[in-house]
C-alpha positions, 0 to 999 in steps of 0.5 A: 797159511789158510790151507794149513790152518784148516788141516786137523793135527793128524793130518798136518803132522801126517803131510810133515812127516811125508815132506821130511821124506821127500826132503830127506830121499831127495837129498839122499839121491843126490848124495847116495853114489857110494852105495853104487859098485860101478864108478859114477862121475858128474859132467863138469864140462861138455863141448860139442867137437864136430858134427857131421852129416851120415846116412844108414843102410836104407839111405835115411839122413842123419847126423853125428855128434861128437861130444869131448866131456871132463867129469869128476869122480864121485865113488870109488877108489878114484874118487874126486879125480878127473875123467876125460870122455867122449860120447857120439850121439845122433840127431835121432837119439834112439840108442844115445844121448847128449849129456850136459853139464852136472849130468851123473853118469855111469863109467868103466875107468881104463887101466891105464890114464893117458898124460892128461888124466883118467879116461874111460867109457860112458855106460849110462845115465844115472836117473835115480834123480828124475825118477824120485821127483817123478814119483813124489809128484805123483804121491802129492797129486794123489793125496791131495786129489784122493786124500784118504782114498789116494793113500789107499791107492798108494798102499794097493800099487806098491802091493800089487806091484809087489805081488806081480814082481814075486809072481814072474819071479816065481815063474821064472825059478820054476817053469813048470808052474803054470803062468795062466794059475798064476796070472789067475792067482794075481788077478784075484789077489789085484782086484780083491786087494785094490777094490777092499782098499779103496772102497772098503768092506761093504755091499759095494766092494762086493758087488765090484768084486764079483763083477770084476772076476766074472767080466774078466774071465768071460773076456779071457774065455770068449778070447780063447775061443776066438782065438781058437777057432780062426787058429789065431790068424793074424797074429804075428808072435816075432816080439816074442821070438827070444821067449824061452817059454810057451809064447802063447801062454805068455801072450794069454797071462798079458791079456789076462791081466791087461784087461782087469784093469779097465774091467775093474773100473767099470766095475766099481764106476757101475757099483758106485753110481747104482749104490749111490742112488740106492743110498738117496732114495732107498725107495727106488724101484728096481726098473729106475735102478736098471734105467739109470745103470743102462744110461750110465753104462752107455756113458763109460762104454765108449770113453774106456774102450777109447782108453784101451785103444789108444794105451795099448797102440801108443807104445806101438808108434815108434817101431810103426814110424821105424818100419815105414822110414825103412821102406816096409809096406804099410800092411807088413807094418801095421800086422808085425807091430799092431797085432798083438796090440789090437788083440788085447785091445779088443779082448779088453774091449770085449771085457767092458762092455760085458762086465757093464750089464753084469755089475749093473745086475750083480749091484741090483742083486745085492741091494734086493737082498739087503732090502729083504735083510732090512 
């Protein structure tokens, strides 16, 4: 009750009315199978019938699992009806799954019902569920942490989420367009939008802008040559082997904007800590600012690029155990499943430490020309 007493009217009614949502979405996901054309069916009884051992083509041990489940229709014609399933899942679940007791699935319904009732086929698991739960969690945690500012970091995700989905959509109506202009566009659009929302209009925001558009695009740029000069030796594309388009220019656009992201929070990390001692001591000198920056830049230099390794090589980890299980040498492996990976990586890396002495002094220019206004 204390928490909420010392919450001002505009926020309390602001917090009611984002949990009247909450509570809202989430009982209208609980409730929404109607609006779904295929039929949904929620798991009432799941019995494990047998289990037994099996070994696939490379000799790996495994085990299969034969699941007699009874469901209730939820939408549709057949609504509130019985449906007898079976499902098969492995030990390992790499393309299957157990399903349990008030599970909701997706179906296909057979035309013809066997004496026992409806029967049918399970096509997948509705998660709708899981996802909102997931997702208002996140909200809360944002806006308690960030208040205002994790408002302005929801508005700026959905947005740039928004202008990404149209982008692709875009390229994909019209081949012809350029990917690398359009990348280009979002990741003027990303920075300006993500860095004015959360920070505001003032010298700061402008100076993270600026340093965020010349680090990335000096990253992309020292890629390319790079790239262009070891005629892109040890790279390996079969990931992208069922593109349709140029695999190369797409692999670019995805370096493009993977390293915005870090390259923006060096940005506005660097831009924040050198206006934040300009702004407590507006007589510091230009070589205490530099000092500061430089220690500061030492800092996040190694923690982000730290980051960047780990994010892009983790999704990497299932297909490098999958290879190695297999028999696959450890060079084909880590080359087949790293390469890419690695590239945007370093081509990341590349990107922070760059932009650390150019937002350093793009900050100081700023503040020397609002000292020369003043």
């Amino acid at each position: 009750m204390l928490f909420f007493k010392n919450i001002p009217l505009k926020q309390g009614i602001f917090y009611a009315l984002l949990m009247l949502c909450c509570v809202l979405s989430i009982v209208f996901v609980h409730h929404n199978e109607s609006f779904y054309d295929r039929p949904i069916a929620e798991v009432i009884k799941a019995d494990v019938a047998e289990s037994e051992p099996m070994t696939d083509m490379y000799d790996n041990d495994d085990y299969l699992f034969t699941q007699h489940i009874t469901a209730v229709i939820q939408n549709g014609p057949h609504k509130g009806q019985s449906i007898h399933l079976t499902n098969d899942y492995s030990a390992s679940g790499a393309f299957d799954q157990e399903y349990r007791v008030g599970n909701e699935i997706f179906v296909s319904i057979d035309n013809h019902a066997s004496q026992s009732g409806l029967t049918g086929t399970i096509l997948d698991l509705k998660r709708d569920q899981t996802l909102l739960m997931i997702a208002w969690i996140f909200i809360f945690v944002l806006l308690l942490i960030g208040k205002r500012q994790g408002l302005f970091s929801i508005i700026s995700l959905i947005v740039n989420a928004l202008i990404l989905s149209f982008a692709l959509d875009l390229y994909v109506k019209h081949g012809n367009l350029s990917l690398l202009v359009i990348s280009g566009i979002c990741a003027l659009l990303f920075t300006i939008i993500s860095l004015l929302l959360i920070s505001g209009l003032n010298t700061k925001t402008y100076a993270a802008i600026v340093s965020t558009l010349l680090g990335t695009v000096m990253a992309l740029i020292i890629s390319s040559v790079v790239m262009w000069l070891t005629g892109e030796n040890g790279l390996r594309y079969e990931e992208m082997q069922f593109l349709t388009r140029p695999y190369r220019t797409v692999f670019m656009a995805g370096l493009f904007i993977g390293s915005l992201g870090a390259v923006m929070d060096v940005s506005i990390t660097m831009a924040s800590s050198i206006f934040a001692l300009y702004e407590q001591d507006p007589t510091i000198s230009v070589k205490a600012l530099k000092s500061s920056g430089h220690e500061i830049g030492k800092d996040i230099m190694g923690t982000i690029t730290s980051i960047l390794f780990f994010a892009y090589l983790c999704g990497s980890i299932p297909m490098v155990i999958l290879y190695l299980k297999n028999s696959s040498t450890l060079g084909l492996t880590l080359s087949l499943n790293l390469s890419l990976e690695l590239a945007r990586a370093l081509a990341g890396g590349i990107g922070v430490v760059l932009t650390i002495p150019i937002s350093q002094y793009t900050a100081l220019f700023f503040i020397n020309r609002k000292r020369v206004q003043e």
